[in-house]
C-alpha positions as CSV (number, residue, x, y, z in Angstrom):
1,X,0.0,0.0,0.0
2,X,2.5,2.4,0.6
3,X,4.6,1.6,-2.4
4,X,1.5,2.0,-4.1
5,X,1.2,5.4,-2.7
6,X,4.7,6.4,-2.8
7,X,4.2,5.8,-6.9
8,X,1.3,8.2,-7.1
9,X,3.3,10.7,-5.3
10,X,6.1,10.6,-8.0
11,X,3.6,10.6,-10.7
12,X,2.1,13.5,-9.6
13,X,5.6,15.2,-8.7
14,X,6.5,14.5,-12.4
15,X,2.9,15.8,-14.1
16,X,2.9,18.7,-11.9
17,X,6.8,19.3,-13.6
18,X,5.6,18.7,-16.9
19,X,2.4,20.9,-17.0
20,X,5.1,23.5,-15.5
21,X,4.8,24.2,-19.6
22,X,1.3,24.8,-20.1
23,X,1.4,28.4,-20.0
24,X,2.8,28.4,-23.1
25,X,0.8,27.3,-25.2
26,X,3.0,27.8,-28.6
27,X,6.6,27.1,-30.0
28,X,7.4,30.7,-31.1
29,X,8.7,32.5,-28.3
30,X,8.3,36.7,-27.8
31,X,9.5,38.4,-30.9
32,X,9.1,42.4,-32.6
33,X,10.0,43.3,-35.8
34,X,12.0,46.5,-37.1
35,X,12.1,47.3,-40.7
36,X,15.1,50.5,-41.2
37,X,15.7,51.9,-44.4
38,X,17.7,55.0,-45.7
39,X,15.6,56.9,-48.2
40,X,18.0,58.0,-50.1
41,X,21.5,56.0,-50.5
42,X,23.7,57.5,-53.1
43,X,27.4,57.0,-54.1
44,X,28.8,59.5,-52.1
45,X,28.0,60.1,-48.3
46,X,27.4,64.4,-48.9
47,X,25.2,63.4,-51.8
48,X,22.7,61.4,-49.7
49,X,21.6,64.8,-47.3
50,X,18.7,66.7,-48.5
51,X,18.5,70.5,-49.0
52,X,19.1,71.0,-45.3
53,X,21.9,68.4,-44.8
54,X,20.0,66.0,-43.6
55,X,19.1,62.1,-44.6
56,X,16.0,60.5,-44.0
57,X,15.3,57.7,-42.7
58,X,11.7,55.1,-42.2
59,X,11.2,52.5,-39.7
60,X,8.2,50.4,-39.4
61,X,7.5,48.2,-36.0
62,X,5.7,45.7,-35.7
63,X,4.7,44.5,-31.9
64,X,2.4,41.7,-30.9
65,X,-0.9,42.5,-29.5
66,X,-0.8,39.8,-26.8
67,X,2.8,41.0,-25.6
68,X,1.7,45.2,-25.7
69,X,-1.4,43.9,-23.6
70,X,1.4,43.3,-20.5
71,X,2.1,46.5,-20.4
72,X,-1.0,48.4,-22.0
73,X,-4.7,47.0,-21.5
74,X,-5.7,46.2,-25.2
75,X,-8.4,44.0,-24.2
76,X,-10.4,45.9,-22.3
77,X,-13.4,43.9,-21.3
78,X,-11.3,40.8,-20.6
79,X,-13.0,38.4,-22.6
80,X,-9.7,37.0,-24.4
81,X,-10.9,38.8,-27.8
82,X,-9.3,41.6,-28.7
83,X,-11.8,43.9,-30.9
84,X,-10.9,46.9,-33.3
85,X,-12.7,49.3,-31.2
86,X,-10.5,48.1,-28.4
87,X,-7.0,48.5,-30.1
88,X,-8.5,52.3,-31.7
89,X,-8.8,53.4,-27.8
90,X,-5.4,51.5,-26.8
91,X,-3.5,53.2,-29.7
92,X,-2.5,56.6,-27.7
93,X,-1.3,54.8,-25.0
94,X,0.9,52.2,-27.1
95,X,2.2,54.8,-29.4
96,X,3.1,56.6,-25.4
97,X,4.6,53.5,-25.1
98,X,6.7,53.2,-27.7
99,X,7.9,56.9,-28.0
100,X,9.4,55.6,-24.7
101,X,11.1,52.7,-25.1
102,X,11.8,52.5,-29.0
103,X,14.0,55.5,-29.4
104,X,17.1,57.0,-31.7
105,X,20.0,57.6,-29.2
106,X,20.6,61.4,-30.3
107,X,23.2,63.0,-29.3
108,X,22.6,66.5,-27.1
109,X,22.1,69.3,-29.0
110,X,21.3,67.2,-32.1
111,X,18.1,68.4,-34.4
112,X,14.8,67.3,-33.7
113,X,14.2,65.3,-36.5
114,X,16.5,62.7,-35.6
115,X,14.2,61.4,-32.9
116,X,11.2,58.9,-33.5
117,X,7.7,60.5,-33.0
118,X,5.8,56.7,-33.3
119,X,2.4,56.6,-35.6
120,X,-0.3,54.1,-35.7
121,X,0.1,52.0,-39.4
122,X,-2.9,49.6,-38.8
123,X,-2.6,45.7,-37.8
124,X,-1.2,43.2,-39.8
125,X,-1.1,39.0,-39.0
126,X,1.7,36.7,-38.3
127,X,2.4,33.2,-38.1
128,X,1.6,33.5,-33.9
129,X,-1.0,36.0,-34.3
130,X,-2.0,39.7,-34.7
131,X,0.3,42.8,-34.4
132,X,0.4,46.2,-33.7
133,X,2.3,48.1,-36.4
134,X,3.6,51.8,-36.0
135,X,5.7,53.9,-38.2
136,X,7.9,56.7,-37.8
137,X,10.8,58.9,-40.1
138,X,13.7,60.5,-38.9
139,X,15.9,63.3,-40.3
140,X,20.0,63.1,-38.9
141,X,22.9,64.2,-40.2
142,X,24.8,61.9,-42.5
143,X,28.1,61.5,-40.6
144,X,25.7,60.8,-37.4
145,X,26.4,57.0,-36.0
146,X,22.7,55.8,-35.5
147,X,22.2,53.6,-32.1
148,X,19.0,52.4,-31.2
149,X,17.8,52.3,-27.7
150,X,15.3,49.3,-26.7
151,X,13.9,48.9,-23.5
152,X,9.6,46.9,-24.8
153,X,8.6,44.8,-22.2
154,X,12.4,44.8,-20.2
155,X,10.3,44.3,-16.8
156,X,7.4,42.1,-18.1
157,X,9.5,39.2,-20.4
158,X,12.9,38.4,-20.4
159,X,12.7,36.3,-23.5
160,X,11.5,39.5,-25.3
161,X,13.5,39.9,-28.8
162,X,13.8,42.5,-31.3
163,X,14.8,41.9,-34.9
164,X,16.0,44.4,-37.0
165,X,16.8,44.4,-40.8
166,X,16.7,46.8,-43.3
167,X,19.2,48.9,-45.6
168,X,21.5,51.5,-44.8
169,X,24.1,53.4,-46.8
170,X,24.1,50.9,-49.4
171,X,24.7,48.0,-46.4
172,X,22.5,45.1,-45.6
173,X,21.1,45.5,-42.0
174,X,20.4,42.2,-39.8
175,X,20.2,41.9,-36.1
176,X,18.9,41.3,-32.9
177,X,18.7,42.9,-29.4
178,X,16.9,42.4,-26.4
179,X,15.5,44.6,-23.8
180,X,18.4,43.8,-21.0
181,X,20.9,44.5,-23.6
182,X,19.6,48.0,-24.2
183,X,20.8,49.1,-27.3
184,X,21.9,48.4,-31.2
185,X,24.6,50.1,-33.4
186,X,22.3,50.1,-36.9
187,X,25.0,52.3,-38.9
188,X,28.9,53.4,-38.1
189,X,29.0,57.3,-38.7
190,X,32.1,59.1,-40.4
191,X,34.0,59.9,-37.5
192,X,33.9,56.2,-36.5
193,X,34.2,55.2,-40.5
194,X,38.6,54.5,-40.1
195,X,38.1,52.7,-36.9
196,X,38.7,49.2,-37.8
197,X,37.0,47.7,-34.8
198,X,34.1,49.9,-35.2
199,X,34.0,48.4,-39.1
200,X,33.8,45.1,-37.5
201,X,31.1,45.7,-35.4
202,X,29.0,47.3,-37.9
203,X,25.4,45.8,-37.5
204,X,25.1,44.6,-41.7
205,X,28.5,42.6,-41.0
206,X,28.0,38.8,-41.8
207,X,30.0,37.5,-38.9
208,X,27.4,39.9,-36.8
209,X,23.7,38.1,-38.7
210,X,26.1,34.8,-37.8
211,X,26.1,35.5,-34.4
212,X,23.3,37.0,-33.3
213,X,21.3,34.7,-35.0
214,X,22.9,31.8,-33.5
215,X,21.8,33.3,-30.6
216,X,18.7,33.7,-32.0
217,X,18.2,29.5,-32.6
218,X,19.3,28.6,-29.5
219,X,17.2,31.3,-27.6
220,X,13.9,29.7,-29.7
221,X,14.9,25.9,-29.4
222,X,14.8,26.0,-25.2
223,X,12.0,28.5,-25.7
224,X,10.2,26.4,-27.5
225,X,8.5,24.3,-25.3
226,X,6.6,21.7,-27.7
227,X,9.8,21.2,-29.6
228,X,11.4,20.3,-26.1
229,X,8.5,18.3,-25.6
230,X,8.6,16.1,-28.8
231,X,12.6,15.7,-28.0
232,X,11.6,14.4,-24.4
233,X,8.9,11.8,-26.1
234,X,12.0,10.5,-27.9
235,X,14.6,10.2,-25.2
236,X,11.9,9.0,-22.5
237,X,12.3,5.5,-23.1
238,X,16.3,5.4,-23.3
239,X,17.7,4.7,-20.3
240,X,20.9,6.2,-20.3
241,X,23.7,5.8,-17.8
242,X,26.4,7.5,-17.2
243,X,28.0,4.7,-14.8
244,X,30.1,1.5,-15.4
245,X,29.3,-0.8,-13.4
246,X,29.6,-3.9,-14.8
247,X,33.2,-3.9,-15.4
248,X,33.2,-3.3,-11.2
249,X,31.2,-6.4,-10.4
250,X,33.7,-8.4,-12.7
251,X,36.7,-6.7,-10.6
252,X,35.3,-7.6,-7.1
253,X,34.6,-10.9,-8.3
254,X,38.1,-11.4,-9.5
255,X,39.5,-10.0,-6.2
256,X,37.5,-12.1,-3.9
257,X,38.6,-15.5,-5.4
258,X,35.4,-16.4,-7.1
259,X,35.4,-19.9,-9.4
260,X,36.2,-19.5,-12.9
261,X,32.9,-20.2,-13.6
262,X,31.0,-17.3,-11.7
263,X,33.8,-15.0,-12.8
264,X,32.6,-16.2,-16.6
265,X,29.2,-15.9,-15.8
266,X,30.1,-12.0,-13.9
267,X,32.1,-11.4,-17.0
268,X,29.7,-12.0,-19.8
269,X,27.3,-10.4,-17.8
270,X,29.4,-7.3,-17.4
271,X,29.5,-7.5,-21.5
272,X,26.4,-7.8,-22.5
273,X,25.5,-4.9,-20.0
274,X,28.2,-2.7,-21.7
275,X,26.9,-3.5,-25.3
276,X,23.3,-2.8,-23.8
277,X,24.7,0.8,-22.7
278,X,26.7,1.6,-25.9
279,X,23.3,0.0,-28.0
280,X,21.3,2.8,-25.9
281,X,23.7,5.7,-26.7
282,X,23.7,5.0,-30.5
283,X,19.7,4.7,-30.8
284,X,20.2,8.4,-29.0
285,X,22.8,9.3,-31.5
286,X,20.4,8.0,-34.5
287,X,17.0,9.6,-33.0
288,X,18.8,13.3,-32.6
289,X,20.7,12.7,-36.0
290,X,17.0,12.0,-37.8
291,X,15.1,14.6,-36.0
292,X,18.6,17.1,-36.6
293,X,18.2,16.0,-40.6
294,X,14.8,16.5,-40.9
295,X,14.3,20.0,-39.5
296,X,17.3,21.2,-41.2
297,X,16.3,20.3,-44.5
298,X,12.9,22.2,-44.4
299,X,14.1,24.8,-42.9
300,X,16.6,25.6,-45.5
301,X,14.1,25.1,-48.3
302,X,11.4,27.1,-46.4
303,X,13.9,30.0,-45.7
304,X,14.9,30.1,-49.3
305,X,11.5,30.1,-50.9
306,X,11.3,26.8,-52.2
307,X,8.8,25.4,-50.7
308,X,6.5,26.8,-48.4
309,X,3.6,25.4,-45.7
310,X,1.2,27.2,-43.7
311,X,1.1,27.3,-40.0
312,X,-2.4,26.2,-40.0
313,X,-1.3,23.0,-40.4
314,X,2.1,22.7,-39.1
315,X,1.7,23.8,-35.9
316,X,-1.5,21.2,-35.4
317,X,0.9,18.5,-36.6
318,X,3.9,19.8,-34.0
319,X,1.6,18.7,-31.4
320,X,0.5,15.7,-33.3
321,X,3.9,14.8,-33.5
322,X,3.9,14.8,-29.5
323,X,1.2,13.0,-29.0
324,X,1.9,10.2,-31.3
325,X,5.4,9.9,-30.0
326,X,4.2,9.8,-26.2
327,X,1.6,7.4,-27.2
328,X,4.2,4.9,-28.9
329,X,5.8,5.0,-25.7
330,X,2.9,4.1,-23.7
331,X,1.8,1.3,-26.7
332,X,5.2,0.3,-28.9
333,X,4.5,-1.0,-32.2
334,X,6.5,-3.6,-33.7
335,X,8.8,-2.2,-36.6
336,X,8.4,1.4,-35.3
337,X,11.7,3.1,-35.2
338,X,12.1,5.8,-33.5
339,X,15.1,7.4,-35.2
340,X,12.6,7.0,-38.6
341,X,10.0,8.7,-36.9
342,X,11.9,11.9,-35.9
343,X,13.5,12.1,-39.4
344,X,9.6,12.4,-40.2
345,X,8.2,14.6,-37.9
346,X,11.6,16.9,-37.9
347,X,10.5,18.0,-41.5
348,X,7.3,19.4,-40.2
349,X,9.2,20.9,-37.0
350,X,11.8,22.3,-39.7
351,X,8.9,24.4,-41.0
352,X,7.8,25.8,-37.3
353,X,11.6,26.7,-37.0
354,X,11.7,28.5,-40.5
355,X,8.8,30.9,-39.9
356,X,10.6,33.1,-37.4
357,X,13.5,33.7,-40.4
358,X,10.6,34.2,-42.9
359,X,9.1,36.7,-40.7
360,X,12.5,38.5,-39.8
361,X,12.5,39.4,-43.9
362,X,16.6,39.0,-43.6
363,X,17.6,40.6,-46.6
364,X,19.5,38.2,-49.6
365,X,22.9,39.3,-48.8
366,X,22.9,37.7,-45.2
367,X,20.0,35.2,-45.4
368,X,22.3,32.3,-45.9
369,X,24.7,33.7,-42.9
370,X,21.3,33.8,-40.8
371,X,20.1,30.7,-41.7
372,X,23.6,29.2,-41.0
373,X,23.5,30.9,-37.6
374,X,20.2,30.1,-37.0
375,X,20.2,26.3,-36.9
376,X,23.5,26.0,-35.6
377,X,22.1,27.6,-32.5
378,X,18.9,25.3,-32.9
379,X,21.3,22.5,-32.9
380,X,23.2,24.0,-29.8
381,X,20.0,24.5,-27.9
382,X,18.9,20.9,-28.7
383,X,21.7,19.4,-27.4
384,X,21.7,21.6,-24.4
385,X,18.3,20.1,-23.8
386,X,18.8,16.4,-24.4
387,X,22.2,16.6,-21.8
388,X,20.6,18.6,-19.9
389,X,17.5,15.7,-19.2
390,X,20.7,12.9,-19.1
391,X,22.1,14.6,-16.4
392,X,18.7,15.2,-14.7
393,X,18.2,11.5,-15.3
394,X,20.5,10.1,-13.8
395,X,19.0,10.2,-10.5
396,X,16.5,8.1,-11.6
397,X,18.0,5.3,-14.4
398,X,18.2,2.2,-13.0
399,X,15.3,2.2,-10.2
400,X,13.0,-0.2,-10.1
401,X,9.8,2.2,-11.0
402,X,11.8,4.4,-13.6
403,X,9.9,2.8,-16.3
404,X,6.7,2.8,-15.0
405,X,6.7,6.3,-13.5
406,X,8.8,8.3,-15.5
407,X,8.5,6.6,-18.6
408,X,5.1,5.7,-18.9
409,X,3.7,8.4,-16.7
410,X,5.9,10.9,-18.3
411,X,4.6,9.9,-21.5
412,X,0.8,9.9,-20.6
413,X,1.2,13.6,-19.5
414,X,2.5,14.8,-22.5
415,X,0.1,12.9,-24.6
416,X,-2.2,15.3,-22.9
417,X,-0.4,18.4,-23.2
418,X,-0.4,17.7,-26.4
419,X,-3.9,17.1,-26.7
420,X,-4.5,20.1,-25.2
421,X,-1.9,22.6,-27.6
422,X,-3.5,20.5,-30.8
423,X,-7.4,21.7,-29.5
424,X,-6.0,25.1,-29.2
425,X,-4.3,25.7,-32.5
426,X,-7.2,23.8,-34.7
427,X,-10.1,25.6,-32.9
């Protein structure tokens, strides 16, 4: 009775860890959007300043309405349904808002124009939903270094990013910054143009998309809570140790003067045990090796524009992809392989991954650097994620209930997350 008891116990200790992630109830983690463009590039630097000796500049921003709604109350009636009426007598205070905490870094005494007076530009739809967009022009002088200062949703959401792109003085523009990092260089001005370090450092540099979007992967992949789901439904069942014991039991055997016979028998034990361990390790090697190939390859072909899907489906079939894993877990079926499965389902997850770069509109020039960056960092975050649950694990491999309670009861609580993150994204 009260090993019956103490099993409940660790099967609610491990649902109660799991629906830890119900909160978030999609893959795509906090993310704004900043277009920049120079209205005017020409050849030469003194050519590109208008009649007053200034060059213009647009940006366009583009903020979720479900992330503004921390900080500003878009739905005002609380029903969960944001209506237009609603965002109309919102937009003063977002547009307060974002005078605020979306600004040019001017330097004292510099003209007025180079500051960002925010306008409402409408709504417009995503892959995760709808957006505010605003819009706003500045005028600075053309040797000015331009530095944008960030500070949406710093106190609300840590995971909050901003990505920039956009064109100036003839550059590619491609980056990220979050609130807690404050500010991004988007252009080097003339004083700074013969600093070498400064060149490097210039937003529009490849190495720069490289990194920052690497960054970027890694930041959605352990954000992304139903691709670290689906990568938990694949390692649940694979017990694997860290320890070597069997060569230990053949040693104390040896020292204690056992027969020939038992040390044979200890020995062959011993092997079999180490086969069963290095057997384990390679169906992990295959199964993150499948799911690493499949992802890669739509996202790269997604990315590029050669082959597109639409969320309306994909994300349904991320959570499908869940609850069928879970549920093979809970039910195997003979000549089921796993490593298959996640090649498989890692093409649809490919396309979840890809619509954060297709939204970012990179431009041509860096788009293969971001992409490169991008999955690199996936691929860093995923293997963060599968150690990290080994090392977590070990605790646990080798006791008598880990199968029932961690493996099957693990399993059974993310068949219904995923249940419930399918019902949300087809109704």
């Amino acid at each position: 009775m009260m090993r019956a008891l103490g099993t409940r116990l660790r099967a609610s200790w491990l649902a109660t860890l799991l629906l830890a992630c119900g909160p978030a109830l999609a893959h795509k983690g906090s993310d704004a959007y900043l277009d920049v463009r120079q209205l005017e590039a020409p050849a030469s630097p003194s050519a590109s300043a208008g009649a007053d000796g200034l060059v213009d500049f647009s940006f366009g921003l583009a903020v979720a309405l479900r992330d503004l709604d921390l900080v500003v109350t878009i739905d005002a009636n609380a029903d969960a349904s944001v209506t237009w009426g609603e965002v109309k007598a919102a937009t003063p205070q977002v547009l307060a808002l974002l005078n605020q905490t979306a600004r040019l870094d001017a330097p004292p005494g510099g003209p007025e124009a180079c500051r960002l007076a925010w306008q409402g530009d409408g709504l417009e739809r995503r892959s995760d939903g709808v957006y505010f967009r605003a819009v706003a022009q500045a005028r600075c002088p053309p040797g000015q270094a331009l530095r944008l200062d960030y500070a949406l949703l710093k106190d609300q959401d840590s995971t909050h990013r901003l990505l920039v792109a956009g064109r100036i003085n003839g550059h590619d523009l491609l980056s990220t910054v979050s609130p807690q990092q404050g500010s991004l260089l988007l252009n080097v001005g003339n004083a700074e143009a013969g600093n070498a370090e400064a060149r490097t450092t210039q937003a529009s540099s490849r190495w720069s998309a490289l990194r920052d979007y690497f960054s970027l992967g890694m930041h959605h992949l352990l954000q992304g809570y139903d691709h670290l789901a689906f990568l938990l439904a694949l390692v649940l069942p694979l017990q694997l140790s860290l320890r070597r014991r069997p060569q230990l039991v053949v040693s104390r055997a040896s020292a204690a003067g056992a027969t020939a016979a038992y040390a044979s028998r200890a020995s062959a034990a011993g092997a079999t045990a180490a086969y069963a361990s290095r057997a384990t390790w390679l169906a992990l090697l295959r199964t993150v090796t499948a799911f690493t190939l499949g992802h890669s390859v739509t996202l790269m072909l997604a990315t590029f524009g050669w082959t597109q899907a639409s969320p309306l489906w994909v994300e349904p079939v991320i959570a499908l992809s869940i609850a069928v894993t879970a549920l093979l877990n809970l039910h195997p079926v003979k000549g089921v392989r796993f490593d298959v499965l996640a090649l498989l389902f890692g093409l649809v997850h490919g396309f979840g991954f890809a619509g954060l770069l297709q939204e970012a509109a990179a431009p041509g020039g860096l788009l293969p650097w971001a992409l490169a960056g991008f999955n690199l960092g996936v691929e860093a975050g995923q293997l963060t994620a599968v150690m990290g649950w080994v090392l977590v694990s070990q605790a646990l491999v080798g006791r008598a209930w880990y199968g029932r309670v961690v493996v099957r009861g693990g399993s059974a609580v993310l068949v219904l997350l995923a249940g419930g993150w399918f019902w949300q994204r087809v109704s």
